[in-house]
DRENMI-261113 format. One record per residue: residue in one letter; y, x negated, z of N, C-alpha, C in turn; residue number from 1. Coordinates in steps of 0.2 Angstrom, whole numbers, plus 5000, padded with zeros to 4 digits. Atoms other than C-alpha are relative to their C-alpha. Layout:
<recs>
   res   n.yy   n.xx   n.zz   ca.yy   ca.xx   ca.zz   c.yy   c.xx   c.zz     n
     A      Y      X      Z       Y       X       Z      Y      X      Z   NUM
...
</recs>
This chain:
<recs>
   res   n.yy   n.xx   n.zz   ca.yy   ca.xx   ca.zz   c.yy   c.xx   c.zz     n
     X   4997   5004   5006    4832    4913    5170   5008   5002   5000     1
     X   4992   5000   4998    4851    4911    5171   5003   5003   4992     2
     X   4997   4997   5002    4861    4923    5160   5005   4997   4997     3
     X   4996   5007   5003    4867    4913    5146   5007   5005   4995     4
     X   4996   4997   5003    4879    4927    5139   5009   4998   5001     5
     X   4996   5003   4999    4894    4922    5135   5006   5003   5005     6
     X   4997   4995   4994    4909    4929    5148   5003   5005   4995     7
     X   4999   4996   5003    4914    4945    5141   5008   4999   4997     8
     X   4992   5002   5003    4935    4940    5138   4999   4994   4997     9
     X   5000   5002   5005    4929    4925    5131   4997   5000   4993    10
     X   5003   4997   5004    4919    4933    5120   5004   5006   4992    11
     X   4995   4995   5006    4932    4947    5112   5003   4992   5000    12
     X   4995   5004   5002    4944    4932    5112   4996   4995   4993    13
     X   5003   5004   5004    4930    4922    5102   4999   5006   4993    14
     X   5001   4991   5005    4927    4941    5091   5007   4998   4995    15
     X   4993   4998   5001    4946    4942    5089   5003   4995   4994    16
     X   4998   5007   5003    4948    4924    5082   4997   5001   4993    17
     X   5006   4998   5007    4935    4929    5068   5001   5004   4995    18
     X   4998   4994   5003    4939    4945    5063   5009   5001   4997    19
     X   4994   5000   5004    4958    4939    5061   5001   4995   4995    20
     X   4999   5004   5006    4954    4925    5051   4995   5005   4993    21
     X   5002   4997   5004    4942    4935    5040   5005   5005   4997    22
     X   4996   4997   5005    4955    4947    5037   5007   4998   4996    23
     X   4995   5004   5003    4968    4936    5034   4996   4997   4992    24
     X   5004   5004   5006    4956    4925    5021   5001   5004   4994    25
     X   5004   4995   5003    4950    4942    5013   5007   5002   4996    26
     X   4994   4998   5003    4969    4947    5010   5003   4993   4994    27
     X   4997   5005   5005    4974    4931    5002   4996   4998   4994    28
     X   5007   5002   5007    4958    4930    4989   5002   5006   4999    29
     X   4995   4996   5002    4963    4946    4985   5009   5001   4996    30
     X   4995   5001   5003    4982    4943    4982   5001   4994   4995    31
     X   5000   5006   5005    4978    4925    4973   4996   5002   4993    32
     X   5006   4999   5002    4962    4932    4963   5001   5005   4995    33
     X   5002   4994   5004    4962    4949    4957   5007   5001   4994    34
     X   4996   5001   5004    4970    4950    4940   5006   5005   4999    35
     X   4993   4996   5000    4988    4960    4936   4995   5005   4996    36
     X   5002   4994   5003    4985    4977    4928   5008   5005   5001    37
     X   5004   5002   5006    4990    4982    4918   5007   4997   4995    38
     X   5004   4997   5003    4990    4977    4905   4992   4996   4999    39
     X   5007   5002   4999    4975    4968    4910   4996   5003   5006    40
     X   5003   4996   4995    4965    4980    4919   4992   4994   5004    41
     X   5009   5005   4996    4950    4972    4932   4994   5001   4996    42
     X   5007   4998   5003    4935    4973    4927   4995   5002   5003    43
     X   5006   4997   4995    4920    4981    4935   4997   4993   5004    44
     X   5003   5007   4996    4911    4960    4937   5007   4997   5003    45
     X   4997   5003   4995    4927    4954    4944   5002   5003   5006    46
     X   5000   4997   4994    4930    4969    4955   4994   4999   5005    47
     X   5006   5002   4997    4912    4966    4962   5002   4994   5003    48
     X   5002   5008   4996    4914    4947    4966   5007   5001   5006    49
     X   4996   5001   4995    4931    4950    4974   4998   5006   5007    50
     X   5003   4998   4996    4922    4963    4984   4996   4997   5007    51
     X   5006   5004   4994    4911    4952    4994   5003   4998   5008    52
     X   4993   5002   4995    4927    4946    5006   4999   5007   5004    53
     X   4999   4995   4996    4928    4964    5011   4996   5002   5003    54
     X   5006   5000   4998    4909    4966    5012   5000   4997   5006    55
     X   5001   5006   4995    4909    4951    5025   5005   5003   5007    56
     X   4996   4995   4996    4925    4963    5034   4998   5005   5002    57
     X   5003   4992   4996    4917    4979    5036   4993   4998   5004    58
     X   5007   5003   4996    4900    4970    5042   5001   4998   5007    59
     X   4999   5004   4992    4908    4960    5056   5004   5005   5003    60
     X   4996   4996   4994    4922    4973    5060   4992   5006   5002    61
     X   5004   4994   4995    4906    4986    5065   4998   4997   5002    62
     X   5001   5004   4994    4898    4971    5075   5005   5002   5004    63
     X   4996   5004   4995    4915    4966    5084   4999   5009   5004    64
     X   4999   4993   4998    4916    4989    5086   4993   4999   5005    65
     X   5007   4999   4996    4897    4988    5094   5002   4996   5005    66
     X   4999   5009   4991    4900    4972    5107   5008   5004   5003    67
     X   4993   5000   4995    4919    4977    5112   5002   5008   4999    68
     X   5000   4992   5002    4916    4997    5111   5009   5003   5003    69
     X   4993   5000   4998    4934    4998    5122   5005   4997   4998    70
     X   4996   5005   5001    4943    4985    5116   5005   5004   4997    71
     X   4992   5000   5002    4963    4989    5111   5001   4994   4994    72
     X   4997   5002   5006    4969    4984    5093   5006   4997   5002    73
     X   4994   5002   5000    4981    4974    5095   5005   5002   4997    74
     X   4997   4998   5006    4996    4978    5085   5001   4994   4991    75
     X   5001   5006   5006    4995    4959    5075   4995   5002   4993    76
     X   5008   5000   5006    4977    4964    5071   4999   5007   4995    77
     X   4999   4993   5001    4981    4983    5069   5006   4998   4991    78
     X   4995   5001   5005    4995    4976    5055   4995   4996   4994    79
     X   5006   5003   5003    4981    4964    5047   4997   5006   4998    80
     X   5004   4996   5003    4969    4977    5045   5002   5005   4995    81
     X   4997   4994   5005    4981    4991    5037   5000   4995   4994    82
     X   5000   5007   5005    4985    4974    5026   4994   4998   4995    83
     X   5007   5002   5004    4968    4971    5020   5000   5007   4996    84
     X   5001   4994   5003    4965    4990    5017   5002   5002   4992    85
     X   4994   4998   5005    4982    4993    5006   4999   4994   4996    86
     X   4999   5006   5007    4980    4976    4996   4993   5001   4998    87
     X   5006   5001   5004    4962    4980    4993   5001   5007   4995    88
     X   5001   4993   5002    4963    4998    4987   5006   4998   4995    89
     X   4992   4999   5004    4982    4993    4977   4995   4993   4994    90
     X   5001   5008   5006    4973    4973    4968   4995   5005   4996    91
     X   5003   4999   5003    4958    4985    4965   4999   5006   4994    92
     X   5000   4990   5000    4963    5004    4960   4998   4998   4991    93
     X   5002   5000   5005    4957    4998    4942   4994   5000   4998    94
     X   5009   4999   5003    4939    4997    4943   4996   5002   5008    95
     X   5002   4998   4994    4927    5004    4955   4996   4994   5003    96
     X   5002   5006   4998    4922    4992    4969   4997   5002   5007    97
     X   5001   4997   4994    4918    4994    4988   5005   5001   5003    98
     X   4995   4996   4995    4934    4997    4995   5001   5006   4996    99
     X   4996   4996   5005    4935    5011    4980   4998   5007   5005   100
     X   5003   4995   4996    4934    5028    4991   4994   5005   4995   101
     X   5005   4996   5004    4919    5041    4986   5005   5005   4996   102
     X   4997   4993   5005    4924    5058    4975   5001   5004   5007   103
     X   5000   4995   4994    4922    5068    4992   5005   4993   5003   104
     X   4995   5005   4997    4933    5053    5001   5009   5003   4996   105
     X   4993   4999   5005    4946    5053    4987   5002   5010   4998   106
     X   4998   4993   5001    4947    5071    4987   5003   5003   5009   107
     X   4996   4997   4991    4951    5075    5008   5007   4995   4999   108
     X   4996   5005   4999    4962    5059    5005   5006   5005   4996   109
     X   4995   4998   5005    4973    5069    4989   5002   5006   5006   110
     X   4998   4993   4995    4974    5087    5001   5003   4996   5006   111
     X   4998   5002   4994    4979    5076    5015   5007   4998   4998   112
     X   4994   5001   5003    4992    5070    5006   5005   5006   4996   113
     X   4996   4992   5004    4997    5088    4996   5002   5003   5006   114
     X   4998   4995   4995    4998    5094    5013   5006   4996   5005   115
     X   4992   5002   4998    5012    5082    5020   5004   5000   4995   116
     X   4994   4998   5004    5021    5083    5004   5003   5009   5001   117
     X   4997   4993   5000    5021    5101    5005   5004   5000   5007   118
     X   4996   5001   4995    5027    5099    5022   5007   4998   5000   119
     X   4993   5002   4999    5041    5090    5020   5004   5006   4992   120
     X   4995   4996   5004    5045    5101    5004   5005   5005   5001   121
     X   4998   4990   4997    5047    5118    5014   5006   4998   5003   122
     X   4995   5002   4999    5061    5109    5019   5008   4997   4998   123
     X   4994   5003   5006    5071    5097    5005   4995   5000   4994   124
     X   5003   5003   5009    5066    5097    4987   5005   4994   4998   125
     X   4996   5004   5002    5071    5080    4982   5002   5000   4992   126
     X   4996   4997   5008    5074    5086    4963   5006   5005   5003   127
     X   4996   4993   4998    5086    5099    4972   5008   4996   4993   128
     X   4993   5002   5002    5103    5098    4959   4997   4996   4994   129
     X   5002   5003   5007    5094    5091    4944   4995   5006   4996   130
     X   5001   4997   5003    5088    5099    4929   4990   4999   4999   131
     X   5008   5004   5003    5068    5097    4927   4997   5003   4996   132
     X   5002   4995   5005    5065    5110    4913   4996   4996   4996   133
     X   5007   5006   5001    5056    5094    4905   4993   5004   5001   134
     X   5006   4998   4998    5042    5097    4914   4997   5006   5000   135
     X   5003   4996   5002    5039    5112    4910   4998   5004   4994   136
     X   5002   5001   5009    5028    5107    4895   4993   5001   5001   137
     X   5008   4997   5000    5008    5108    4894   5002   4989   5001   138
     X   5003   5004   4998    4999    5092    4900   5001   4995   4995   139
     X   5001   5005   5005    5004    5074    4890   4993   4995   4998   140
     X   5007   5001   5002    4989    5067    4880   5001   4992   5002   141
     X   5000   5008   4996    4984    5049    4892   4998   4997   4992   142
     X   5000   5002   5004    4987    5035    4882   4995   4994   5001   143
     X   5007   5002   4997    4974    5025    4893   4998   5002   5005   144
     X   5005   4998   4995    4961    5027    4905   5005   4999   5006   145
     X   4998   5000   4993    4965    5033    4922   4999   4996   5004   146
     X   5004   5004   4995    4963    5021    4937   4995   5004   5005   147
     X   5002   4997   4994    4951    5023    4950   5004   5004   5004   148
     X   4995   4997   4993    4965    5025    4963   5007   5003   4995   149
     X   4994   5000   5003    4982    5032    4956   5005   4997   5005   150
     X   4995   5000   4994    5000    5026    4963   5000   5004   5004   151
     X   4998   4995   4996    5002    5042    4971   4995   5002   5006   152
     X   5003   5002   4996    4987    5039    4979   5002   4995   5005   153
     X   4999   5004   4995    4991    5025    4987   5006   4998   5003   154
     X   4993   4999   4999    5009    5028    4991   5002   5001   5008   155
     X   5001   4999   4993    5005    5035    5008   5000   4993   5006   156
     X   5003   5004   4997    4995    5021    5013   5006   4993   5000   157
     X   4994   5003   5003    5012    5009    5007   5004   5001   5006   158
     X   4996   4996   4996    5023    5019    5017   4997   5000   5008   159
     X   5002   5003   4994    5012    5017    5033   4999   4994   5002   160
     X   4999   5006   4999    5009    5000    5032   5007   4995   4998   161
     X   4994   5002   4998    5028    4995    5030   5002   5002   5006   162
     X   4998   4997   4992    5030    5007    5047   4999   4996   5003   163
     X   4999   5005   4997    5022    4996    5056   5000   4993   4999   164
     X   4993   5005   5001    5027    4981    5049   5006   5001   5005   165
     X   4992   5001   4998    5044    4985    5054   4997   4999   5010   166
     X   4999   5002   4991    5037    4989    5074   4997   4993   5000   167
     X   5006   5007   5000    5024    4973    5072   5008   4995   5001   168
     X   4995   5006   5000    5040    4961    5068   5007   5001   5002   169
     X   4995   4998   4994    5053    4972    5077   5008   4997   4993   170
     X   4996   5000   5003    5064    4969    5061   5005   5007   4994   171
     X   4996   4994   5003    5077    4980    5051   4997   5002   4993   172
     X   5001   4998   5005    5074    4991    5037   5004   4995   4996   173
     X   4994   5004   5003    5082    4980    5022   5002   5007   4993   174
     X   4996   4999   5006    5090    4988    5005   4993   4998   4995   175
     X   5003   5004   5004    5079    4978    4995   4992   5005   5000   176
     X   5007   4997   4998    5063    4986    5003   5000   5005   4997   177
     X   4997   4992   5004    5071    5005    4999   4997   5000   4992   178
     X   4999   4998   5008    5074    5000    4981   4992   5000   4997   179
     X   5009   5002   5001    5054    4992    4980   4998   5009   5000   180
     X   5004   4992   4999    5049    5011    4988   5001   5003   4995   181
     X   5001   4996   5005    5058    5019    4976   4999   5001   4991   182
     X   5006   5000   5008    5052    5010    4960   4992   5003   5002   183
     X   5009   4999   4999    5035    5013    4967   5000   5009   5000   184
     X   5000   4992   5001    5039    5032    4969   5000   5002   4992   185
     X   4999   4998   5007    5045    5034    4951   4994   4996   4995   186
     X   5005   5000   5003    5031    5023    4944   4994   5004   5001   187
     X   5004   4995   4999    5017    5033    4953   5002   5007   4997   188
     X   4999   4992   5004    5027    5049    4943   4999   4997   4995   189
     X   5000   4999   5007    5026    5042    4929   4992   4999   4998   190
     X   5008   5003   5003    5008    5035    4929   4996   5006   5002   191
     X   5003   4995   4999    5003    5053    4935   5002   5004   4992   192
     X   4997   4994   5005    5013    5062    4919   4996   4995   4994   193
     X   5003   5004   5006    5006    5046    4907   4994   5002   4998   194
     X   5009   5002   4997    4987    5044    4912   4998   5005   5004   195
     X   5004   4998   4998    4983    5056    4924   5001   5008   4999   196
     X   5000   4993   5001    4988    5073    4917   5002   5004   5004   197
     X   4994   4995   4995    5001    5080    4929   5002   5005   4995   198
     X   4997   4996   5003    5008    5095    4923   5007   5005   5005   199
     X   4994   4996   4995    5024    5104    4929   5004   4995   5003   200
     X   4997   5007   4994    5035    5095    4942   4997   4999   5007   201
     X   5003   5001   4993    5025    5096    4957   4997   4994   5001   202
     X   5002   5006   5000    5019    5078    4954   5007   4994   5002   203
     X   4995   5003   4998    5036    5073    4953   5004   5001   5006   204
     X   4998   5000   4993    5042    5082    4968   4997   4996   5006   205
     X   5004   5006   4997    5028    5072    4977   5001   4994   5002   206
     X   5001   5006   5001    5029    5057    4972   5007   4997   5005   207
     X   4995   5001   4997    5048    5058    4981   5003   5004   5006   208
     X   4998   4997   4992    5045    5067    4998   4998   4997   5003   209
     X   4998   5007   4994    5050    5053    5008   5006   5002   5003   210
     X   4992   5000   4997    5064    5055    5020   5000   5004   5006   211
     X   5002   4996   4994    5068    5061    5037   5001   5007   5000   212
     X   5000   4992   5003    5072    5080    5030   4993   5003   5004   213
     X   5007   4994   4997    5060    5091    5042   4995   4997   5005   214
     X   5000   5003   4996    5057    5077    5052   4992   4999   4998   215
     X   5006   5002   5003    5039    5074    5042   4996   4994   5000   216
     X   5003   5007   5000    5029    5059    5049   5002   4997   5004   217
     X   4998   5003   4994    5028    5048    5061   5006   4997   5002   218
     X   4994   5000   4999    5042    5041    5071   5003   4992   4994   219
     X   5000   5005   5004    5041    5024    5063   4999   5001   4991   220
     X   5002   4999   5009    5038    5030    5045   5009   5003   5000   221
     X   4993   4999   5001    5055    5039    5049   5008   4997   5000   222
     X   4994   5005   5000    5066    5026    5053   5002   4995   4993   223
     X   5001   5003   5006    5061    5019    5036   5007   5002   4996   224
     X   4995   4997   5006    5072    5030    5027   5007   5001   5002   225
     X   4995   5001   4996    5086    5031    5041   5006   5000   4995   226
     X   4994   5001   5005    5103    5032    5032   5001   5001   4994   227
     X   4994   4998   5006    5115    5035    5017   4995   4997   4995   228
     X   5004   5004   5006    5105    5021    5008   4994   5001   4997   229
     X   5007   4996   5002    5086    5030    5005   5004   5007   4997   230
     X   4999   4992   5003    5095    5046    5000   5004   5000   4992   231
     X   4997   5001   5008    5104    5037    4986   4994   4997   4996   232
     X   5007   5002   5004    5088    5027    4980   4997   5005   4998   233
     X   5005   4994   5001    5079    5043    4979   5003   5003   4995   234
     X   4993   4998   5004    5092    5050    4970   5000   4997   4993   235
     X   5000   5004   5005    5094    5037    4958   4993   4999   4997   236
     X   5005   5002   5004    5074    5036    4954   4998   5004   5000   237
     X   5001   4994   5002    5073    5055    4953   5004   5000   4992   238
     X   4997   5001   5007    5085    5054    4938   4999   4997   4997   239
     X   5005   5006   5004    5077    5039    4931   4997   5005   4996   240
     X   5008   4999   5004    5063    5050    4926   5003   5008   4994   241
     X   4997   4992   5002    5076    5067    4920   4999   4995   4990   242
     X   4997   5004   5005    5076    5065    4900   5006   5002   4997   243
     X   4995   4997   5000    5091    5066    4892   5000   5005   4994   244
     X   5000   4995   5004    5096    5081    4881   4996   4996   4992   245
     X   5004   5001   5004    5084    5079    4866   4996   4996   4998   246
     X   5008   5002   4999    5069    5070    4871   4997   5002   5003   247
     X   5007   4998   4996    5053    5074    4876   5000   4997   5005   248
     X   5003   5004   4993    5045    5071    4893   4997   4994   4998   249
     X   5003   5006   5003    5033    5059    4883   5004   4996   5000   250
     X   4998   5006   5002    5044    5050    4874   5004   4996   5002   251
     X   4998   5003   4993    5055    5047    4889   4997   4996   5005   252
     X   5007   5004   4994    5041    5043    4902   5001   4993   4996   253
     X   5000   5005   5004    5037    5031    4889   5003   4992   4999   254
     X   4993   5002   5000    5054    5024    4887   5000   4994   5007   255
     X   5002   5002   4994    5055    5022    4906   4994   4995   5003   256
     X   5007   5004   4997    5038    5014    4910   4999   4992   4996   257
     X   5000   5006   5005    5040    5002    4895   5007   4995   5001   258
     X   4991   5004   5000    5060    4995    4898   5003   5000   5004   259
     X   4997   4999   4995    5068    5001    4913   4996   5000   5007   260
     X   5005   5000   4995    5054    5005    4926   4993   4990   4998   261
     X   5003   5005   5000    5040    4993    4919   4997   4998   5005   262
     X   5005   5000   4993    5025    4995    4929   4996   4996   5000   263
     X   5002   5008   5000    5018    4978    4927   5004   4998   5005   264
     X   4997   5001   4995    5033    4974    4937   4999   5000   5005   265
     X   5000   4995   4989    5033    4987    4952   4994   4997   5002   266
     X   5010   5003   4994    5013    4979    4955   5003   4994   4999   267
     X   5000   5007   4998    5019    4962    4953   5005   5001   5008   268
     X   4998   5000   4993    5033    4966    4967   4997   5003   5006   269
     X   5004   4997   4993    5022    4974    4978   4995   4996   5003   270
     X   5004   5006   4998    5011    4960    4978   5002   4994   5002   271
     X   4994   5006   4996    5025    4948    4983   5001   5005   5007   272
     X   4998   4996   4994    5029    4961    4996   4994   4999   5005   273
     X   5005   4999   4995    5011    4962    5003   4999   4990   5002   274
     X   4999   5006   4997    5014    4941    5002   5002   4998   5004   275
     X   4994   5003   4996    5027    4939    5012   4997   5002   5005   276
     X   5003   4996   4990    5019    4953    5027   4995   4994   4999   277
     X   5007   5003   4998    5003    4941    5025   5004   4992   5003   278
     X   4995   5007   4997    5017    4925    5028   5002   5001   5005   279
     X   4998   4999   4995    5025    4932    5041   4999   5001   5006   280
     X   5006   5002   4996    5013    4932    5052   4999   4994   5003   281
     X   5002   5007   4997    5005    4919    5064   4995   4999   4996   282
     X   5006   5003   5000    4991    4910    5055   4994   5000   5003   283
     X   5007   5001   4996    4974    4913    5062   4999   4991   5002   284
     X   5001   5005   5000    4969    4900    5071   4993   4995   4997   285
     X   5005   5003   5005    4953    4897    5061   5003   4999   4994   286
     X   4996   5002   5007    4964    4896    5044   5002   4995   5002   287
     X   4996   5005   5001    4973    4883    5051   4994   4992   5003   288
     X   5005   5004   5000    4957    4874    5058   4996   4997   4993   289
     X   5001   5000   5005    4951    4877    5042   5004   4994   4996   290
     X   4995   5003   5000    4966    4870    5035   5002   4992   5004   291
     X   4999   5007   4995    4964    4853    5046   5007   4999   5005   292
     X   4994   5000   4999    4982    4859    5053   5000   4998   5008   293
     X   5000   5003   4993    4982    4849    5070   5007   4998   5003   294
     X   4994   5004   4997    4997    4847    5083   4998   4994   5004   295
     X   4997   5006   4997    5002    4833    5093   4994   5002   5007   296
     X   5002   4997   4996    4994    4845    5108   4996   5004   5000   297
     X   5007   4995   5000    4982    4856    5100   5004   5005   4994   298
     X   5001   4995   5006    4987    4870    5088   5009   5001   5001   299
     X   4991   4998   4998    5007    4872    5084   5001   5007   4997   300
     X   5000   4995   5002    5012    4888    5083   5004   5000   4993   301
     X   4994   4999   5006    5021    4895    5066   5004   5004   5002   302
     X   4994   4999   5000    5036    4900    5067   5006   5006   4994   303
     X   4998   4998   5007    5042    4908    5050   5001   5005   5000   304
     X   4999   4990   5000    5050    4927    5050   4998   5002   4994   305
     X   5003   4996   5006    5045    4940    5039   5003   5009   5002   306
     X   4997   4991   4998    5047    4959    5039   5000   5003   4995   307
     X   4997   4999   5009    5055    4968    5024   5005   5005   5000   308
</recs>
C-alpha cells in the first residue's frame, strides 16, 4: 500500500500555516472582545468564552510540537506567540481563566522576577536622589479586589515582547514607546501600593529596574532603554509617584491613578500597542483566505510597517 503521508516540508508548511492563523485570530478576539478593566473588571463567564481561542492554541501547538519535534520557530511566529501569550495574560489578569498561571506557576514567576530586579538593583537604584520616606508607612487598605495577574507581573513579559518586536521588524526604539513603558511602570507601582498591599519602597524600586545599568537582560531588551531618553522617562515616572510635602502616600497614589496616571488609560494604550504589533505583521495566509482576500496572481503580500 503506497504511503499516503503527506511530504514532511510540506507538512510543517501546511502546520505552520495553521498555527499562524490560529494565533493571530486568537490575539484579535482577545483585543476586540475582552472588556476594559477597570473599571469594568471581566468576568469569570466572559473570561471562560474568550478562553476557548487559546484552548484551541495550546491543543494544536502540542500536535504541531509532537509531528515537527525539530522544527525552528521562526522569528514571525516566535513574535506571534509571545503576542498571544502577553495579550492573554494583560486582556485577562481580571478574572481567572486558562491562560491564568497556577499559585505554584505565579509564584516561581514573581521570584524570577525579584531575582532580576534585585539584579539589576545591586547596581542602580532608580529612586537614587529622590526622597521616598512616604513609603515608609504600614501597608494601604485596597480599595478593590486584587487582579488575578498584577501589572508588575506582567511587566517583564511587556518588556520581552517589545525586544523582539524591535529584532522581528529591525525597527528603531521610538520616544513614544519609552513614555508607554514608563506609564506602565508607574501604574504597576501604583496598583501594587492601592490593591495589592505593597509596603516599603521595594515595589517601587521594582517596578523601575529597567535600564542598561549592570547590563541586566538580554541584549535586545537592552537596546530598548539605549540613551539619554529612558533615563529621563524613568526619572520622570519615579517622581510622579514622590508625594508632595504634606500628603499621604494613599492620598497621592490616589491622586495620581485617578488624574494624572489613569490606569484605565495605560490599558487602553497597551492595547493599541499590542494592535498595531498584531497590524504589523504579514497577515496569515488563512485570515486572508478567510477574508476572501484574493490577488490578481494568487495572495498579494501586505505591506504595512509596524514596530514601536
Amino acid at each position: 500500500m503506497a504511503d499516503k503521508r503527506a511530504d514532511p516540508t510540506t507538512q510543517l508548511d501546511v502546520d505552520t500555516a495553521i498555527l499562524s492563523y490560529l494565533l493571530y485570530s486568537s490575539t484579535l478576539t482577545l483585543l476586540r472582545h475582552a472588556p476594559p478593566a477597570p473599571p469594568q473588571p471581566t468576568l469569570p463567564s466572559t473570561a471562560r468564552k474568550l478562553s476557548l481561542p487559546l484552548q484551541m492554541v495550546d491543543s494544536f501547538l502540542t500536535l504541531f510540537r509532537t509531528t515537527h519535534p525539530s522544527a525552528r520557530t521562526s522569528p514571525p511566529l516566535r513574535l506571534r506567540l509571545l503576542l498571544l501569550r502577553f495579550t492573554a495574560l494583560f486582556t485577562l489578569r481580571h478574572a481567572p481563566c486558562a491562560s491564568t498561571p497556577s499559585a505554584a506557576q505565579l509564584a516561581t514567576l514573581r521570584r524570577a522576577h525579584a531575582a532580576r530586579a534585585a539584579a539589576f538593583l545591586a547596581t542602580h537604584d532608580p529612586t537614587s536622589g529622590c526622597d521616598v520616606a512616604a513609603y515608609a508607612c504600614p501597608a494601604l487598605v485596597p480599595e478593590r479586589p486584587a487582579p488575578q495577574l498584577s501589572l508588575l507581573d506582567t511587566l517583564p513579559l511587556f518588556v520581552a515582547l517589545s525586544a523582539h518586536a524591535v529584532r522581528a521588524h529591525g525597527d528603531a526604539v521610538t520616544q513614544q514607546w519609552r513614555a508607554l513603558a514608563a506609564r506602565y511602570m508607574a501604574a504597576a507601582a501604583v496598583e501594587a501600593y492601592l490593591v495589592g498591599g505593597a509596603e516599603g519602597p521595594a515595589a517601587l524600586r521594582e517596578a523601575f529596574a529597567w535600564g542598561v545599568e549592570g547590563g541586566v537582560g538580554e541584549e535586545e531588551e537592552l537596546g530598548l532603554w539605549a540613551g539619554e531618553g529612558w533615563v529621563r522617562e524613568r526619572e520622570e515616572g519615579v517622581r510622579m509617584l514622590l508625594p508632595p510635602e504634606g500628603l499621604g502616600l494613599g492620598e497621592w497614589l490616589r491622586e495620581v491613578e485617578g488624574s494624572r496616571l489613569r490606569l484605565g488609560s495605560v490599558e487602553e494604550d497597551v492595547r493599541d500597542f499590542l494592535g498595531g504589533l498584531l497590524r504589523a505583521g504579514e497577515v496569515p495566509v488563512l485570515v486572508r483566505a478567510e477574508r476572501g482576500e484574493w490577488g490578481e496572481w494568487g495572495w498579494e503580500r501586505r505591506e504595512d510597517g509596524g514596530g514601536i
